[in-house]
Every structure is written in structure tokens, then in C-alpha cells.
VEXFIMAR-455239 format. One record per residue (C-alpha): x, y, z. Coordinates in pm, whole numbers, plus 50000, padded with zeros to 5 digits. Layout:
BEGIN
      X      Y      Z
      X      Y      Z
...
***
This chain:
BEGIN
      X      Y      Z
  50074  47405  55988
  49958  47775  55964
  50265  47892  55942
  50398  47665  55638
  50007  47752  55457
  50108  48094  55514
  50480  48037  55340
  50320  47845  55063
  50082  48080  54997
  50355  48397  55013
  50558  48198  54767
  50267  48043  54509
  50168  48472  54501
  50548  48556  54415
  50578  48333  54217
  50265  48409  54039
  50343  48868  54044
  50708  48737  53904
  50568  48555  53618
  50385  48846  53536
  50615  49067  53592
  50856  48863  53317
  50571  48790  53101
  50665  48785  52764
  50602  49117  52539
  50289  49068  52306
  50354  49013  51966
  50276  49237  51744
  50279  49067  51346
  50303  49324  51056
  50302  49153  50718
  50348  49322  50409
  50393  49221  50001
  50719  49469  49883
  51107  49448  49941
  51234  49607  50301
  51416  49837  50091
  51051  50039  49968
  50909  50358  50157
  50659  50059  50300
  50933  49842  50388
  51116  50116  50569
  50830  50258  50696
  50768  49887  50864
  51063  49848  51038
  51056  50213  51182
  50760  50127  51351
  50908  49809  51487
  51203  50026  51629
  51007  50308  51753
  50755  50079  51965
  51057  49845  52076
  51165  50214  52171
  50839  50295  52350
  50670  49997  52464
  50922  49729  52401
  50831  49546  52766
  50463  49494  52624
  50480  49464  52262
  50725  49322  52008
  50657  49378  51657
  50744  49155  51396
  50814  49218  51035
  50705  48990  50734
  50813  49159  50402
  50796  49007  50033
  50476  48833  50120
  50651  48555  50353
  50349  48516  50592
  50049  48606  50319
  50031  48734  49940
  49789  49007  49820
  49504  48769  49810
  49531  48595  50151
  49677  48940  50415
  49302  49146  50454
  49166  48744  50537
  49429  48699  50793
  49413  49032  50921
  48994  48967  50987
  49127  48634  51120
  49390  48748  51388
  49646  48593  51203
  49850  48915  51181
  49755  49254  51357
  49910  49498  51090
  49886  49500  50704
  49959  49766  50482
  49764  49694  50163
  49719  49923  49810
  49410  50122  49817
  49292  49921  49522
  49269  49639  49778
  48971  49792  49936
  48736  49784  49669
  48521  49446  49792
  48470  49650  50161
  48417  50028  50017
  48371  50138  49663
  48452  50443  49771
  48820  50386  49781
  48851  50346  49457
  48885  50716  49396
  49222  50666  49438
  49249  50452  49100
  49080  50693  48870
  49389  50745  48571
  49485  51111  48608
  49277  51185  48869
  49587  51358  49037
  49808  51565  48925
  50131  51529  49173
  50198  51405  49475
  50131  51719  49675
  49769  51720  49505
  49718  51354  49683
  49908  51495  49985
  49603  51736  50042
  49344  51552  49930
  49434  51280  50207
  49485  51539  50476
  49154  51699  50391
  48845  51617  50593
  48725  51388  50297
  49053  51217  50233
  49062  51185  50647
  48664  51053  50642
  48793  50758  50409
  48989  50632  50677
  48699  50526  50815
  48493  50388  50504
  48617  50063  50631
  48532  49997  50994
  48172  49859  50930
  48409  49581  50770
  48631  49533  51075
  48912  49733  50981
  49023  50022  51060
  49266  50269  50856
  49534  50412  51029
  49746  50663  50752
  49835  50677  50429
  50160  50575  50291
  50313  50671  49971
  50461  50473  49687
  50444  50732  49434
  50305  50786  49085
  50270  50472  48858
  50453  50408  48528
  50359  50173  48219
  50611  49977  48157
  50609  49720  47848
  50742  49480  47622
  50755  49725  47366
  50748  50089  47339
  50385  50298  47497
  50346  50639  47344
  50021  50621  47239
  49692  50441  47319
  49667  50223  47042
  50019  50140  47137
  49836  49899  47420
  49631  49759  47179
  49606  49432  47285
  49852  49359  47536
  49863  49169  47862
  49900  49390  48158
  49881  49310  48529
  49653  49472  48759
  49616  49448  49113
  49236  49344  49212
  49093  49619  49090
  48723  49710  48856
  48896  50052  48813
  49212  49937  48705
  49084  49682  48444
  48855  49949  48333
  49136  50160  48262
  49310  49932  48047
  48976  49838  47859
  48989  50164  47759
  49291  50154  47555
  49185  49783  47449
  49448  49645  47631
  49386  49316  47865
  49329  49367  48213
  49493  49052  48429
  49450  49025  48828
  49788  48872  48891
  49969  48897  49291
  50250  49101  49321
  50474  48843  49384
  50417  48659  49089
  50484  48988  48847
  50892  48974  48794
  50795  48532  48683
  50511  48713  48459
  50730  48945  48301
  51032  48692  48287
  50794  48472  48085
  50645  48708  47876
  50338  48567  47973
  50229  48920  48020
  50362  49221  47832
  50347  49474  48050
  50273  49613  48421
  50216  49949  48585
  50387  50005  48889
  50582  50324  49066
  50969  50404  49017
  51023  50215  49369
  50868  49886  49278
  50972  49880  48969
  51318  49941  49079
  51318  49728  49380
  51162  49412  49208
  51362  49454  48905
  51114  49525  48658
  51332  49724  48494
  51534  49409  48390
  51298  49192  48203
  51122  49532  48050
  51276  49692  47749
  51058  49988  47725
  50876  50264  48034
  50697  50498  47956
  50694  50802  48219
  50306  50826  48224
  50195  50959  48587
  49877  50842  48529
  49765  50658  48889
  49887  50701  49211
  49987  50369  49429
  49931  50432  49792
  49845  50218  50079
  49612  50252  50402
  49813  50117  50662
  49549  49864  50831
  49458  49700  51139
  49116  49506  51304
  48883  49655  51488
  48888  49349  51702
  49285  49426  51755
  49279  49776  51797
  48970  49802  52050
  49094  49533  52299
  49408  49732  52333
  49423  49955  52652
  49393  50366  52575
  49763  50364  52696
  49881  50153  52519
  49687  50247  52181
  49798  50584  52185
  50118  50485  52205
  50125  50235  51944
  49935  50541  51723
  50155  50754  51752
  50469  50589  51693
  50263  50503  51345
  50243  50826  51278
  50552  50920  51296
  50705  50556  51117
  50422  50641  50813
  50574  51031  50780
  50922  50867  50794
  50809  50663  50516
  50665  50916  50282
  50959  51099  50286
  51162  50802  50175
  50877  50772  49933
  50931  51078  49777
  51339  51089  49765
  51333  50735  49644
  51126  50823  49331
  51329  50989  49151
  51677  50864  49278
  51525  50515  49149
  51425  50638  48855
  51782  50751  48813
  51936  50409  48856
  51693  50283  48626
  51815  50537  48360
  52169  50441  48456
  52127  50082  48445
  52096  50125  48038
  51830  49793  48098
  51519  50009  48022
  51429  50298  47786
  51231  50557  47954
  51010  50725  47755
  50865  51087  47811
  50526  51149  47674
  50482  51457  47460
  50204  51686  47572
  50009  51571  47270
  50028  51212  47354
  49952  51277  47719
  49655  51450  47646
  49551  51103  47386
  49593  50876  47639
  49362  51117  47925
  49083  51167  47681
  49048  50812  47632
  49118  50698  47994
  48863  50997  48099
  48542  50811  48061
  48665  50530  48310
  48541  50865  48604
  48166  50835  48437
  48197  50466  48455
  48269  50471  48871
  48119  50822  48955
  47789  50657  49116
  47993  50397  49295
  48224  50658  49439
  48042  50994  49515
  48048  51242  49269
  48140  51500  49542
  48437  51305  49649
  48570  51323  49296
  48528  51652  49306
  48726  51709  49615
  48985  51516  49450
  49010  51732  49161
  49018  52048  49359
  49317  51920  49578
  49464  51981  49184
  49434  52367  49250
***
């Protein structure tokens, strides 16, 4: 009888070290709003290739693009939730758990891309990273989109040219300040319901970057864009606290760095994509692009300009002025 306890027992504890030994890899969901073929698209799957790479015997990550799991209302709630572990939201997003991430929305705030590029690298770009984490999240990079367009119904040269019209906005004070300015109307519309919007002419107009414009088809239903630069759309790739703590150091770093490397990957897509999909845009004959003068420019920053006074208390004077010196 000892003898057969003792079998039992050997077996019950290999059987038990070979289940976990086969256990199944923990899954890892990363949702996301845009097409896979966008810097954040790419930049999605890269990650999911470089941890299967890595780490693929713990963790398997799964993509969701073009909102199939949540929309732009519903991902930050199921991210708090444990619904999905990684989002990669616009900064405009953040605005209900830091105002000071609005920065990011001022209208020519930024110059170029390279003046965002070290801005975000600098130890007050890096700091806002962490503006969220009394919230529960945590920010893990920045990704790139690019700079954003107008595009409209009809031609945008000058401010009163918006005079108004219906434009979508993401969820955004800043943004629908921005558009008061040129008495336009502000509308907080998803992302996925923009192309229908624009189809309908329910709205008359959108801002967006050369890649989502492209990608979504904007360009289609939208006769007129005018090459503005005015806002830059970026996104704070995103996970919970709740996640990212109850991961072992190991396996954190790990997962970290392959991020790293996945959001770099994207950001150089971002930046070849902009102007090769601008390009196909031009060639598509679909949508006029229109280049702004430097006179007209200059119309549509003095009257965007007092949208900064508006936010300044809400976001830190100093950090504005960090921003603008990244300009130098």
C-alpha cells in the first residue's frame, strides 16, 4: 500500500510540473483604433513579433486594430478594467486624467517633427510619461503619426474660410477651442465613425495626419486639404499599473524593451509614410491639396494663438515654454 501511495503520489506531482511546464503562454491583448497599415498599426504587430521572438513560451500578444475590441470612447475603460493590457491612445485622450497633456494640442505649438522629437526626449517631455500613473496608467513611449492637415468640403485658406463648418475633433477642450477660434464647430465624433461622417456630409470637414487620412480614405469623400501643420497627432503607448506591476522584473524588462524598439520601428514608418502618403493622395487626383501662403499661415496662427492663454494655467506655463524652445 506504501508503495502504490508512493506511485500515485510520483505521478499526481508529474503530472502536476508537466502541466506547468505546457501551460499555456499568457495573453497579452493590444487594442488599437487605426488600419494595420499606420506607423501604430505596424508598430503593433512588431511588438507582437518581437515578444513571440523573446518570450513567446510566456506571453502571446494579440492584436485588435480598427477598433474591433473597443472604440476611442470605451479602450482607456477597458484598459483600467483588465479587459485589454495594451492601448495606444492620442494624447488628446488624456485630458480627463492630466491636463497637462494637452500641451501636445496647442495649434502651432511645434514647428516639425524633430521639434516634438526633442521635446519628448527631454526630461519634461520624459516627466509626462508619468503625469498619468496616479490614474492607473502608465505611459510607456511616444509614437508618431505626424503633423495634422484640415481637410474640408470646400477649400481652407483662410480663417474665415471655417466660418461655420462642422469639423470633428477627438475628445478634446483644446481642440474645440481651436476651432472656436476660427468660428468653426467643434464635434467630438470616434474615429471610426469619421469616413460615415464625411460620406454624409454630416460634417464638413476633419483634421487628421497624411497617414490617416490616407489609410481611412479621407481623401475620397474630401474635395479640398489644406497643408496646414498646425497640430501634431501622437500617441502614448499605454498600459495599467495593475498590469505592469504584477509582472515579474524579468519578464517586464523584457516586454519594455522589445516596446522600445517596436515604438522606434514605428516612428520611422511614421515619418517615411508622411510624405509617400501624401504623394498618393496627390496622385490619386481625388483631393486638392492646398499650400498655405506665408501670409495666410501667419492669419490662421494669430487667431489660433490665444487658444495657449486660454490652457496656459491648466498646463504649466513652463512646460509650454519647454515646448517652444524644443523649436530652436
Amino acid at each position: 500500500m506504501k508503495m502504490l501511495n508512493r506511485v500515485l503520489s510520483s505521478l499526481a506531482l508529474f503530472a502536476g510540473l508537466s502541466a506547468f511546464a505546457y501551460a499555456a503562454p499568457e495573453t497579452i491583448k493590444f487594442s488599437h483604433v487605426v488600419a494595420e497599415n499606420t506607423p501604430k498599426g505596424q508598430m503593433a504587430l512588431k511588438f507582437r513579433d518581437l515578444v513571440a521572438e523573446r518570450i513567446g513560451d510566456k506571453y502571446v500578444v494579440e492584436v485588435y486594430p480598427n477598433s474591433q475590441l473597443f472604440g476611442d470612447g470605451k479602450e482607456m475603460e477597458a484598459l483600467l478594467l483588465g479587459d485589454v493590457q495594451f492601448i495606444a491612445p492620442s494624447l488628446s485622450k488624456f485630458s480627463k486624467y492630466t491636463k497637462q497633456l494637452q500641451i501636445y494640442d496647442l495649434p502651432f505649438l511645434f514647428k516639425d517633427m524633430e521639434a516634438v522629437d526633442r521635446f519628448q526626449r527631454s526630461e519634461a517631455g520624459q516627466a509626462l510619461l508619468e503625469s498619468v500613473k496616479g490614474k492607473g496608467l502608465i505611459g510607456l513611449g511616444y509614437l508618431h503619426n505626424g503633423l495634422k492637415q484640415l481637410s474640408a468640403n470646400d477649400p481652407l485658406r483662410v480663417p474665415s474660410d471655417a466660418d461655420g463648418k462642422k469639423f470633428r475633433i477627438m475628445s478634446s477642450d483644446v481642440l474645440a477651442a481651436q476651432f472656436e477660434a476660427v468660428d468653426a464647430v467643434p464635434l467630438k465624433k470616434p474615429f471610426s465613425e469619421v469616413f460615415t461622417l464625411l460620406q454624409t456630409r454630416a460634417i464638413d470637414g476633419q483634421e487628421n495626419t497624411w497617414s490617416n487620412i490616407y489609410s481611412k480614405k479621407f481623401f475620397e469623400v474630401q474635395p479640398y486639404i489644406t497643408e496646414s501643420n498646425h497640430g501634431v497627432l501622437d500617441y502614448m503607448v499605454t498600459t495599467s499599473t495593475e498590469f505592469w506591476m504584477q509582472l515579474p522584473d524579468e519578464d517586464r524588462q523584457v516586454l519594455a524593451k522589445a516596446l522600445e524598439e517596436a515604438v522606434a520601428y514605428g516612428n520611422q514608418i511614421a515619418n517615411e509614410k508622411a510624405m509617400k502618403d501624401r504623394q498618393n493622395i496627390v496622385e490619386s487626383g481625388r483631393s486638392e491639396i492646398i499650400t498655405l501662403t506665408d501670409d495666410q499661415r501667419a492669419q490662421w496662427v494669430e487667431v489660433m494663438k490665444p487658444v495657449w492663454v486660454e490652457f496656459q494655467d491648466q498646463i504649466g506655463p513652463e512646460l509650454i515654454e519647454a515646448a517652444v524652445a524644443s523649436n530652436q
